[in-house]
DRENPA-3360 file (N, C-alpha, C; in nm, 2 decimals, always signed):
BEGIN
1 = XXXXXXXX = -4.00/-3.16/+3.85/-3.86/-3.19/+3.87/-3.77/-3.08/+3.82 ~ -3.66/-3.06/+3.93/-3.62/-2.97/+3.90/-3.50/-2.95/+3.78 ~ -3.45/-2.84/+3.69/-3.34/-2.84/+3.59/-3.22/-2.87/+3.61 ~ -3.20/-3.01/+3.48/-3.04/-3.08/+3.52/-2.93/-2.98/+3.51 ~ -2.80/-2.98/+3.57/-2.70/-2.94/+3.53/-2.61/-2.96/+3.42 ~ -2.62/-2.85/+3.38/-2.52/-2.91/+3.18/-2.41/-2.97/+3.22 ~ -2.40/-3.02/+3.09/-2.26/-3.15/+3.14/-2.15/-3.05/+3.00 ~ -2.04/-3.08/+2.98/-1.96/-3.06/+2.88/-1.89/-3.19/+2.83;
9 = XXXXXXXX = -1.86/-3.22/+2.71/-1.76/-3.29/+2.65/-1.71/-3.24/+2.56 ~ -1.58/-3.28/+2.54/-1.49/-3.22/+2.45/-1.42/-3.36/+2.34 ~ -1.46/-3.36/+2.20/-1.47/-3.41/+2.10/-1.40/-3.40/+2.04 ~ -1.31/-3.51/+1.98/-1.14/-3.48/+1.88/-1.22/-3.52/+1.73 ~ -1.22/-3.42/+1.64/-1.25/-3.41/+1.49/-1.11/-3.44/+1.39 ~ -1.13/-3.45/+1.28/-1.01/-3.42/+1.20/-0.99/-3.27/+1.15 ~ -1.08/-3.15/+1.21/-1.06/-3.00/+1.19/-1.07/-2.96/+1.35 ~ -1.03/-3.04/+1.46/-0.96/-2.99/+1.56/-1.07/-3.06/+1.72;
17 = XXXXXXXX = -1.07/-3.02/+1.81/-1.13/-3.02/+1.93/-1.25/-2.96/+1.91 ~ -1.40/-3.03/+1.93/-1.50/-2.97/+1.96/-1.56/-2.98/+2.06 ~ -1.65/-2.93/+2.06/-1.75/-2.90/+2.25/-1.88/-2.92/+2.23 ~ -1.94/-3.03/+2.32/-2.09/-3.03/+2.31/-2.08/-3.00/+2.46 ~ -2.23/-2.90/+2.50/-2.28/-2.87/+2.61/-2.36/-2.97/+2.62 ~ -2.43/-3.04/+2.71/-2.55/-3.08/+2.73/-2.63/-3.06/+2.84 ~ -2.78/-2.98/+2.74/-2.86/-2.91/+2.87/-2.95/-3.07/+2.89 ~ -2.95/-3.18/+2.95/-3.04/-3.27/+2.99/-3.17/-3.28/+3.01;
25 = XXXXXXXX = -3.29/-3.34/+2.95/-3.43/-3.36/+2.96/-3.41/-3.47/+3.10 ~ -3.48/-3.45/+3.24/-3.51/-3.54/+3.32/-3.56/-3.67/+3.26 ~ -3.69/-3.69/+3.19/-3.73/-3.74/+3.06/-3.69/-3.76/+2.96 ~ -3.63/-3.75/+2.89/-3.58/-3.80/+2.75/-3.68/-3.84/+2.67 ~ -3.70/-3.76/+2.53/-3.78/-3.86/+2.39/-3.73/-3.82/+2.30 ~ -3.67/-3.74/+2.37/-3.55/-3.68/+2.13/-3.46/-3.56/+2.21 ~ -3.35/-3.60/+2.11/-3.24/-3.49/+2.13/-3.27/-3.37/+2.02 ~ -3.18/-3.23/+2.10/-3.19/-3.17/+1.93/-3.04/-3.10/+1.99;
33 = XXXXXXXX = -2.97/-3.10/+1.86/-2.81/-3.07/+1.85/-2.82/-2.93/+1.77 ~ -2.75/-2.84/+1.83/-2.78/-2.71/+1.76/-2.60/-2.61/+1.73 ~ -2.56/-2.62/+1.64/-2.46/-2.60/+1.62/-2.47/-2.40/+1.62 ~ -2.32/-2.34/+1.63/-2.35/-2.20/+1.61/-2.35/-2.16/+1.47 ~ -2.33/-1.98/+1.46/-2.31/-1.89/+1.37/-2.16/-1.93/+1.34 ~ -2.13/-1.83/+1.21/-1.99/-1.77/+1.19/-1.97/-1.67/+1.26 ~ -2.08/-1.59/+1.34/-2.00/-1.46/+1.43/-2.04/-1.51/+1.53 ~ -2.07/-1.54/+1.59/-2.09/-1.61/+1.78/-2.09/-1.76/+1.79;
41 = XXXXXXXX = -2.12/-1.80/+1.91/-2.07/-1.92/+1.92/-2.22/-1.94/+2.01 ~ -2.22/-2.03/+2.10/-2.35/-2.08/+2.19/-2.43/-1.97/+2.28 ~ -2.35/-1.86/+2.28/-2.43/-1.78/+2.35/-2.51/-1.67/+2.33 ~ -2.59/-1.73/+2.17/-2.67/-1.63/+2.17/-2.80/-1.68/+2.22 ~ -2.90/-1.56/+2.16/-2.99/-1.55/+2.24/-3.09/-1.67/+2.22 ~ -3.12/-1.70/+2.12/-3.21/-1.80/+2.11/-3.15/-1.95/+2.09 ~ -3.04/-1.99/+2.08/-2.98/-2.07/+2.10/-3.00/-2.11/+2.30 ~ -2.96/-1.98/+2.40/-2.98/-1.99/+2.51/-3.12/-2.05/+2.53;
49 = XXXXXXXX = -3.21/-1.96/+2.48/-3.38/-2.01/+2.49/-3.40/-2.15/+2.49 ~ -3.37/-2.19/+2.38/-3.42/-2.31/+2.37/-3.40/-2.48/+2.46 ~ -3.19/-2.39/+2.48/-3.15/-2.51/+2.54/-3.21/-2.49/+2.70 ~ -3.30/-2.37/+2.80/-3.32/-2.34/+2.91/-3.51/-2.42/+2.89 ~ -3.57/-2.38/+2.76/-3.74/-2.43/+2.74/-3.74/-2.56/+2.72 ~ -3.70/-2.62/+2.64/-3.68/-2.77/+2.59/-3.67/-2.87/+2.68 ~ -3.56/-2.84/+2.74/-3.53/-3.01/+2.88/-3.64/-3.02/+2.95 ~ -3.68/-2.96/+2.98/-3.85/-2.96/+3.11/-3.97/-3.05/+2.96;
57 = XXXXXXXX = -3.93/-3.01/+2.88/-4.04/-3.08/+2.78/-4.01/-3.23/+2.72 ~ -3.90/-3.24/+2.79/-3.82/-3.36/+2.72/-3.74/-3.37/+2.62 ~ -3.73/-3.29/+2.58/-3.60/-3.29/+2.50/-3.47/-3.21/+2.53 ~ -3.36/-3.30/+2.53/-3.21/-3.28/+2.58/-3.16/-3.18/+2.44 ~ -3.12/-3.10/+2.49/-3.07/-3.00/+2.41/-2.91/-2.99/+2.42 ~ -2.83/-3.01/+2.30/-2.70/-3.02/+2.29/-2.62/-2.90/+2.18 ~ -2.56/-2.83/+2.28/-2.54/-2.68/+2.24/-2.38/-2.68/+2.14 ~ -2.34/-2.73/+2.02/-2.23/-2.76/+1.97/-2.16/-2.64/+1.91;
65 = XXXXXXXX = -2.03/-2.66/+1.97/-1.92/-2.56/+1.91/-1.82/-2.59/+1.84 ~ -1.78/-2.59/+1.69/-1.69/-2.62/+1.61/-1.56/-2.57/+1.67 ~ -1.48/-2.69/+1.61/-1.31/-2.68/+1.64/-1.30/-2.56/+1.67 ~ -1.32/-2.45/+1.50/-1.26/-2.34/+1.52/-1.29/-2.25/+1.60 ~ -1.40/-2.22/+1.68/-1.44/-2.14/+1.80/-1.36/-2.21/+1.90 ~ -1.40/-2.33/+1.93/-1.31/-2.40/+2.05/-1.18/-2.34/+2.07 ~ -1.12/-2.32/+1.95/-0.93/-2.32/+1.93/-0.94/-2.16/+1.96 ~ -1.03/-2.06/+1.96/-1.02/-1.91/+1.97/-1.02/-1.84/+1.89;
73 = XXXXXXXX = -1.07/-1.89/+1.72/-0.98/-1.85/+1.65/-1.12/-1.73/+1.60 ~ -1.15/-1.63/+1.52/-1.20/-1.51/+1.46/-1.29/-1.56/+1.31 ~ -1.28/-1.61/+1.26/-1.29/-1.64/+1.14/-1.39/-1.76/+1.11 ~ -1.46/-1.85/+1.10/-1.50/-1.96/+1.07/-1.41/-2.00/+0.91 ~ -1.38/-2.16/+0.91/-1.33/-2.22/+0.82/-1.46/-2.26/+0.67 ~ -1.38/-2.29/+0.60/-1.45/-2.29/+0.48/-1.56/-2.41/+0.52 ~ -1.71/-2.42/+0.45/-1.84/-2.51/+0.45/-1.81/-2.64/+0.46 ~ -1.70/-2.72/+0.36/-1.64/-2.85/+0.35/-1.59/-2.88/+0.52;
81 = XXXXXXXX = -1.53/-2.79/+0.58/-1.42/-2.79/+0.71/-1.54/-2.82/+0.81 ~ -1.65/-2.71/+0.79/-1.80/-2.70/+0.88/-1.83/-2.87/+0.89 ~ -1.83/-2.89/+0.77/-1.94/-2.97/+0.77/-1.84/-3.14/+0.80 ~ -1.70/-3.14/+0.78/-1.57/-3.24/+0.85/-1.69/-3.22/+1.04 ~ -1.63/-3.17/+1.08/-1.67/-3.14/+1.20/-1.75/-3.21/+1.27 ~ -1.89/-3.16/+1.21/-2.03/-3.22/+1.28/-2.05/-3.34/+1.23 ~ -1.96/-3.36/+1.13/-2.01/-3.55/+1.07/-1.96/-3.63/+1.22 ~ -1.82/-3.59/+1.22/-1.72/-3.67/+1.29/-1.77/-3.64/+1.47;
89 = XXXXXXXX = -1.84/-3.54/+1.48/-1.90/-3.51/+1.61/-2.07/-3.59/+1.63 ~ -2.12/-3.60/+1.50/-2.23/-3.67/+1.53/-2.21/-3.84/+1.60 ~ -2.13/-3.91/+1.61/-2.14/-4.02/+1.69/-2.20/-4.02/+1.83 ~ -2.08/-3.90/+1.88/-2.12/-3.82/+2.03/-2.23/-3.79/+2.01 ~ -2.31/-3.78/+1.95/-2.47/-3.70/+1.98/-2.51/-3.80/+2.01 ~ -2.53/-3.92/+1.91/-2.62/-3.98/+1.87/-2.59/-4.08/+2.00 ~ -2.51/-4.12/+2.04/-2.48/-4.26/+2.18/-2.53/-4.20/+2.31 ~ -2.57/-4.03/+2.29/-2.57/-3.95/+2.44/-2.74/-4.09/+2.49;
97 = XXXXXXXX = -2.79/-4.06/+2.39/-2.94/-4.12/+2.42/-2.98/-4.25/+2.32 ~ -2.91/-4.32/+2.32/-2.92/-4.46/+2.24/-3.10/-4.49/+2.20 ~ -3.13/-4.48/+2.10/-3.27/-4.47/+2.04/-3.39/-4.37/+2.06 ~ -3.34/-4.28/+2.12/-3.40/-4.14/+2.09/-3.41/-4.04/+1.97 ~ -3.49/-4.04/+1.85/-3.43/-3.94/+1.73/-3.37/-3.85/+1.79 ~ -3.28/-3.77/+1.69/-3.18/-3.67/+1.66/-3.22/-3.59/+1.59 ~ -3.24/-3.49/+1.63/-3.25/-3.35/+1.52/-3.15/-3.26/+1.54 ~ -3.10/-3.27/+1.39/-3.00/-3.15/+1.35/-3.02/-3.05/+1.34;
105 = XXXXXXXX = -2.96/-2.92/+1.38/-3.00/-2.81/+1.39/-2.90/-2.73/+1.45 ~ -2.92/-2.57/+1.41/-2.78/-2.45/+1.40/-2.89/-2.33/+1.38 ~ -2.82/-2.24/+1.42/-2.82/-2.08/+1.33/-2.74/-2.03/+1.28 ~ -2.81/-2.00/+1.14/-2.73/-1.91/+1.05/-2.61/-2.02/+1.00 ~ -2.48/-2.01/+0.97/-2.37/-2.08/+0.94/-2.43/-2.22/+0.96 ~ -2.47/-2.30/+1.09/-2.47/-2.41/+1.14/-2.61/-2.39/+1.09 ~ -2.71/-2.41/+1.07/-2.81/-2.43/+1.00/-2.76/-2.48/+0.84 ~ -2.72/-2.40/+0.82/-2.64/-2.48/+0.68/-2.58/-2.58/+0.64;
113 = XXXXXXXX = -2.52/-2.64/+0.79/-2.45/-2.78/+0.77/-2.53/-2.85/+0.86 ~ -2.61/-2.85/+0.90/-2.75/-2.92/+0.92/-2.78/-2.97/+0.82 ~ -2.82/-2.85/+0.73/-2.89/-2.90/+0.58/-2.81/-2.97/+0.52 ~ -2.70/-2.96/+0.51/-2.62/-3.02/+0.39/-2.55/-3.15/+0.42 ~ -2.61/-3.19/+0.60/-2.53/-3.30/+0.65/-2.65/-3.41/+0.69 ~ -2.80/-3.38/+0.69/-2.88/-3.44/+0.76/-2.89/-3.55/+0.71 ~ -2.95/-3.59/+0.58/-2.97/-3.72/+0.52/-2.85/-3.80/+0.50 ~ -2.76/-3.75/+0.50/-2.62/-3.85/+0.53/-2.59/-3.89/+0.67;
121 = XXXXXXXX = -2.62/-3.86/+0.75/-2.63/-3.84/+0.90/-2.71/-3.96/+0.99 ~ -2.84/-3.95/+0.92/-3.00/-3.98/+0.96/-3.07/-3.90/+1.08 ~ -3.03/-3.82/+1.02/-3.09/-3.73/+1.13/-3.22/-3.73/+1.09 ~ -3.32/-3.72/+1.24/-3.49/-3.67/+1.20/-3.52/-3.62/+1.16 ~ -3.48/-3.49/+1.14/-3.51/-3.34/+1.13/-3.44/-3.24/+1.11 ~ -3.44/-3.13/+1.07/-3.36/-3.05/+1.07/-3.42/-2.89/+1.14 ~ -3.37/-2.83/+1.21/-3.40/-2.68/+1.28/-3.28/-2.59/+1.23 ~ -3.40/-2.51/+1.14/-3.27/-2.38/+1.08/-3.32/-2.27/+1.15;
129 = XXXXXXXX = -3.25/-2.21/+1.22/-3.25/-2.11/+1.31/-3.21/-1.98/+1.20 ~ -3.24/-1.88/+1.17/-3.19/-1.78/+1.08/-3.10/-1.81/+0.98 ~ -3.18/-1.87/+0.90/-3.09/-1.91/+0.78/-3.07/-1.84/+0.66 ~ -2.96/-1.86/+0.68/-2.88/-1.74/+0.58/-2.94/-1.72/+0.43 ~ -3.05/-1.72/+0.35/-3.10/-1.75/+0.24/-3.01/-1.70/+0.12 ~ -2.95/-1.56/+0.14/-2.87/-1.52/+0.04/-2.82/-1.41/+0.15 ~ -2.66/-1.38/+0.10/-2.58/-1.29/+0.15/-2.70/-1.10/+0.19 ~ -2.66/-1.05/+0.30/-2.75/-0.92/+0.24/-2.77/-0.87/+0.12;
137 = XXXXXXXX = -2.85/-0.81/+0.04/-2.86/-0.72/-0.10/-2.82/-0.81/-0.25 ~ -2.80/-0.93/-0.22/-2.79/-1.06/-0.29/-2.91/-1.16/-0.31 ~ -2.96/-1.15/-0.35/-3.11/-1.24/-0.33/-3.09/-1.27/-0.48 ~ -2.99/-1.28/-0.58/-2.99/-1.33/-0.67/-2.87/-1.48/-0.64 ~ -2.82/-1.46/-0.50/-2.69/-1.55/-0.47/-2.81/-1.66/-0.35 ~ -2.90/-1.70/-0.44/-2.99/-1.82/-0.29/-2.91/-1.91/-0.31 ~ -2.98/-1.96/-0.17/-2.95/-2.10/-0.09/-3.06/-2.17/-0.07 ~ -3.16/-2.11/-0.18/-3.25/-2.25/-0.10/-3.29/-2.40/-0.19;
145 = XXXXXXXX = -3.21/-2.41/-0.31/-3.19/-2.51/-0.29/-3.11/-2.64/-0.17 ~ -3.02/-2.55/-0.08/-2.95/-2.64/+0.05/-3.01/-2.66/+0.13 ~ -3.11/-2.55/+0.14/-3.24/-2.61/+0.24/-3.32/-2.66/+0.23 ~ -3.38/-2.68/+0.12/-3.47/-2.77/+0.04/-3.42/-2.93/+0.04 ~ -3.27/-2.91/+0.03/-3.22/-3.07/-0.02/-3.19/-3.14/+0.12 ~ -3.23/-3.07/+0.21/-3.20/-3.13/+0.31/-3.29/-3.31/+0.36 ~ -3.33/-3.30/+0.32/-3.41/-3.44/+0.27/-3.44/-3.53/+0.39 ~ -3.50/-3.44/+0.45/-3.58/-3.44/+0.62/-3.66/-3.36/+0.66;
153 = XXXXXXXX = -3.75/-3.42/+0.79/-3.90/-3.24/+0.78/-3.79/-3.14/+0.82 ~ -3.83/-3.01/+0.78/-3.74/-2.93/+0.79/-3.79/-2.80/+0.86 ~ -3.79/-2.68/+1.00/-3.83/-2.60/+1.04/-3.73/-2.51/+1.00 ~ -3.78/-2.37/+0.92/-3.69/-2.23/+0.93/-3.75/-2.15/+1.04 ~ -3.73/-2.08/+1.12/-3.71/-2.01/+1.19/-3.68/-1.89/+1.18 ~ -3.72/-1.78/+1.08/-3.66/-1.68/+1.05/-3.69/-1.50/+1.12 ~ -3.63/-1.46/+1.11/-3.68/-1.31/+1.15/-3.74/-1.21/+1.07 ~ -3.83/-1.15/+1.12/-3.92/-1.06/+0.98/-3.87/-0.97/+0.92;
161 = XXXXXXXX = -3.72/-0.93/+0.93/-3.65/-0.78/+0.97/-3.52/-0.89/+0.91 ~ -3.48/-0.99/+0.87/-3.35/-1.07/+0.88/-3.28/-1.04/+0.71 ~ -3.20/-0.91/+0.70/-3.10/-0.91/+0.57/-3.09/-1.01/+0.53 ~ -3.04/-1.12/+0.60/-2.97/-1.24/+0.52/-3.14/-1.36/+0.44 ~ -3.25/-1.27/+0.43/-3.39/-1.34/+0.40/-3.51/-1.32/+0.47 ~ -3.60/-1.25/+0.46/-3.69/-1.24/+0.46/-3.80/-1.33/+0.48 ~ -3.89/-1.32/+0.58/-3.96/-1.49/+0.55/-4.04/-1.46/+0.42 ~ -4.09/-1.35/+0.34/-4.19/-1.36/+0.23/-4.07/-1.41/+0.14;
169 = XXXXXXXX = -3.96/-1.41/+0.10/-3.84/-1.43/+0.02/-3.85/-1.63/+0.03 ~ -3.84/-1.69/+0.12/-3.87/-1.82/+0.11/-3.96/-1.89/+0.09 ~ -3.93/-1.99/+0.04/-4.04/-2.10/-0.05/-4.15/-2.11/-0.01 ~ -4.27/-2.08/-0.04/-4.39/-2.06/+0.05/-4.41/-1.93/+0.10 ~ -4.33/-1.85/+0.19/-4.33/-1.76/+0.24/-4.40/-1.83/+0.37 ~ -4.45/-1.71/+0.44/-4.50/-1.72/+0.58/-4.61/-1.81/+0.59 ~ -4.71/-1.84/+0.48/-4.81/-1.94/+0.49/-4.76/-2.10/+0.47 ~ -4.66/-2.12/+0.47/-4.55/-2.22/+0.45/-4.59/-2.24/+0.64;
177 = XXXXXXXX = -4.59/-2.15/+0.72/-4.61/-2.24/+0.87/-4.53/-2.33/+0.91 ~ -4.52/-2.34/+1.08/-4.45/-2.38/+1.11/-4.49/-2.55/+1.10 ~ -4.60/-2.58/+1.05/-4.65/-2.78/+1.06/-4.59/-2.84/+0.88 ~ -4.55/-2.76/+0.81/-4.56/-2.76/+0.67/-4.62/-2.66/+0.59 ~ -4.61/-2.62/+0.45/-4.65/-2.62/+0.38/-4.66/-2.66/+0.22 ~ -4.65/-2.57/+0.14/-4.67/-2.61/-0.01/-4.56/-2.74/-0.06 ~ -4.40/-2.69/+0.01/-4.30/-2.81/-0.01/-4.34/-2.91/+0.06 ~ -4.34/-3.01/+0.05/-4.36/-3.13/+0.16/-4.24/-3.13/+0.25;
185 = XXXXXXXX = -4.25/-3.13/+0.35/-4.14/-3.18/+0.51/-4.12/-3.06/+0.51 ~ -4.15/-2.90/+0.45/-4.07/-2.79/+0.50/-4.18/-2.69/+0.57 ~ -4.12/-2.62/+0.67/-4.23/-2.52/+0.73/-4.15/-2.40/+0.75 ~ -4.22/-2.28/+0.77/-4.17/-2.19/+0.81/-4.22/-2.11/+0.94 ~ -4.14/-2.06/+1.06/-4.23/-1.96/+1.13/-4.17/-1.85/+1.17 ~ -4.23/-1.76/+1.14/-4.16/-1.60/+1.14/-4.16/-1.57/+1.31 ~ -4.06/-1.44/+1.34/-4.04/-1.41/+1.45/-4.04/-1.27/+1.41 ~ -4.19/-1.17/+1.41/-4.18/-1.05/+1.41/-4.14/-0.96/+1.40;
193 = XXXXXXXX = -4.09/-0.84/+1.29/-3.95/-0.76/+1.43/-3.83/-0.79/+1.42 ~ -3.78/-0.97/+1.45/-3.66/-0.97/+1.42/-3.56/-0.96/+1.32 ~ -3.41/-0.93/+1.38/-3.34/-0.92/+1.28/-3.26/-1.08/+1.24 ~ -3.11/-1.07/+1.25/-3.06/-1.20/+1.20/-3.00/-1.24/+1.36 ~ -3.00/-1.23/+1.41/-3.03/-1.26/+1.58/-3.09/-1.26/+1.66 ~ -3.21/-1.23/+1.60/-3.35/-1.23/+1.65/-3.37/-1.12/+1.75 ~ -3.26/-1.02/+1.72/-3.33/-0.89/+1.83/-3.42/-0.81/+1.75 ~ -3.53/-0.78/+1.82/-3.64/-0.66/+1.79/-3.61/-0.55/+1.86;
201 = XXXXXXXX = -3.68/-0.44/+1.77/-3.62/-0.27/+1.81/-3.70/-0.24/+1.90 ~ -3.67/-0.17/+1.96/-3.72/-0.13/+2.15/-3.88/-0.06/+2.13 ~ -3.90/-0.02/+2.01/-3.98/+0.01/+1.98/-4.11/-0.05/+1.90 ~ -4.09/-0.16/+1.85/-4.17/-0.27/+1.81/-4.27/-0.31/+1.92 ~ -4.39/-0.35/+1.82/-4.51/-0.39/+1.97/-4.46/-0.53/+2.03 ~ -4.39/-0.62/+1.95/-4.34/-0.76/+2.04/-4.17/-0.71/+2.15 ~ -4.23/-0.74/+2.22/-4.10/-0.74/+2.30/-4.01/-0.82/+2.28 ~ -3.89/-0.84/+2.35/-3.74/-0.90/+2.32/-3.80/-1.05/+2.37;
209 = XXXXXXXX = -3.87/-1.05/+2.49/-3.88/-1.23/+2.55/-4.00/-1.24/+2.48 ~ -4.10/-1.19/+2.40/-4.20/-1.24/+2.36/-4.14/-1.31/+2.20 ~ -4.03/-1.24/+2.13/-3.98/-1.29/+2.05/-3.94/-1.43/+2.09 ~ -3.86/-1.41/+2.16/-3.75/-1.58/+2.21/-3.87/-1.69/+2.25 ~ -4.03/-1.63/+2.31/-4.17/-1.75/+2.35/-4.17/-1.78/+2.22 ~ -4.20/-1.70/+2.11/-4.25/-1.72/+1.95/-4.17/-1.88/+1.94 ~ -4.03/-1.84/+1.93/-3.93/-1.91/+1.91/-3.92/-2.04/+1.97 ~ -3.92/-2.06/+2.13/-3.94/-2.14/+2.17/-4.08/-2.24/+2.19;
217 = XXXXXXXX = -4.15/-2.17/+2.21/-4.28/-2.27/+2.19/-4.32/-2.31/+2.06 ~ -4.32/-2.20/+1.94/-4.32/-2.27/+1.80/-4.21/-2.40/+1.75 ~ -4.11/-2.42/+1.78/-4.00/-2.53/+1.79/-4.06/-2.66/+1.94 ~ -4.10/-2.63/+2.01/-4.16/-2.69/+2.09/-4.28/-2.78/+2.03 ~ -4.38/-2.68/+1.96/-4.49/-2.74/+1.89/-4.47/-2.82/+1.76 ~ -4.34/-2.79/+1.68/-4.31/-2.85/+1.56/-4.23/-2.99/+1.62 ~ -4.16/-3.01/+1.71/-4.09/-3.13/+1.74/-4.20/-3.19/+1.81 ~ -4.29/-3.13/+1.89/-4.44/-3.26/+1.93/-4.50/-3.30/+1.80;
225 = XXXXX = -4.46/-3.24/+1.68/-4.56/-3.28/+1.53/-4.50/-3.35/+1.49 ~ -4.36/-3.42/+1.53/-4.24/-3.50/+1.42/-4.32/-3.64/+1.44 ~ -4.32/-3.68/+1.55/-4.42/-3.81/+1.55/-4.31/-3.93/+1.55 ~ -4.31/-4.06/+1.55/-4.22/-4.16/+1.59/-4.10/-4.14/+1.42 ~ -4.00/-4.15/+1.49/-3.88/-4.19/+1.36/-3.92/-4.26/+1.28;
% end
């Protein structure tokens, strides 16, 4: 069967107008909602991947853009504002597919309010896409208690080259895996090479699309592992 056509809706919050894309599963068995960065918005690169790999596998992929990108604005709003947002936008997710789980999920910035919104939410899961663990050259300013507390199975996604954390810098480090490890519900799976957008240098033995397969088929194989709600 061939790939649906994304649909848009446009969402009134109490921090302004938001946007969900929806890339459609022909199939349907679980959504995953993927919120942006503070510096880009839906079009990056592995954001694109997933919502193009996923629908053919059955899962509807829902590409969300906070108020403040919607409105044009440069800046992302303060974490409390983030996180107004996706609460008041989660209804719209969750009615797209009436008893299908939900998994919450972002990169970088929106990975964050994933974490800090899921168990209030009910969301299944959480997908952190390059998560921010501590500011660059700051590894004494972590976050992973907010990823830890997310109090749902949880996948990081990180780049092996990523300033903003390291996969050996996170809890478990890389033997942590993408099915779990040492924490219970948390996994990790590295993406060689990358940096905090997951580009690799032209000169690295993984290529640029072999990075974004990593990426996609490892998130592929972790949401076939979530198992019934």
């Amino acid at each position: 069967m061939g790939r649906v056509t994304p649909e848009t809706r446009t969402v009134d919050t109490p921090a302004g107008d938001a946007r969900i894309t929806w890339h459609p599963a022909p199939r349907p068995r679980l959504v995953l909602a993927l919120g942006h960065g503070a510096g880009g918005g839906i079009e990056a690169r592995d954001l694109r991947a997933l919502a193009a790999a996923l629908p053919p596998l059955g899962v509807t992929v829902a590409l969300v853009e906070q108020p403040w990108r919607v409105a044009g604005k440069k800046v992302a709003p303060a974490p409390a504002t983030l996180d107004t947002g996706w609460r008041a936008l989660w209804p719209a997710l969750a009615e797209r597919e009436p008893g299908l789980g939900l998994v919450a999920g972002g990169r970088s910035a929106g990975a964050r309010v994933a974490c800090r919104t899921a168990r209030g939410l009910g969301a299944r899961a959480v997908l952190a896409l390059s998560f921010p663990l501590h500011p660059p050259g700051r590894p004494e300013k972590s976050r992973a208690a907010e990823l830890l507390g997310s109090g749902v199975p949880t996948l990081v996604v990180q780049g092996g080259n990523d300033p903003f954390g390291r996969p050996a810098e996170f809890p478990g480090g890389p033997a942590a895996g993408p099915g779990g490890g040492p924490v219970r519900g948390y996994g990790l799976l590295e993406v060689p090479y990358g940096d905090h957008s997951f580009a690799v240098p032209k000169r690295a033995p993984l290529g640029q699309d072999e990075a974004l397969e990593t990426i996609t088929e490892g998130v592929a194989a972790w949401l076939d592992g979530l198992g019934p709600a």
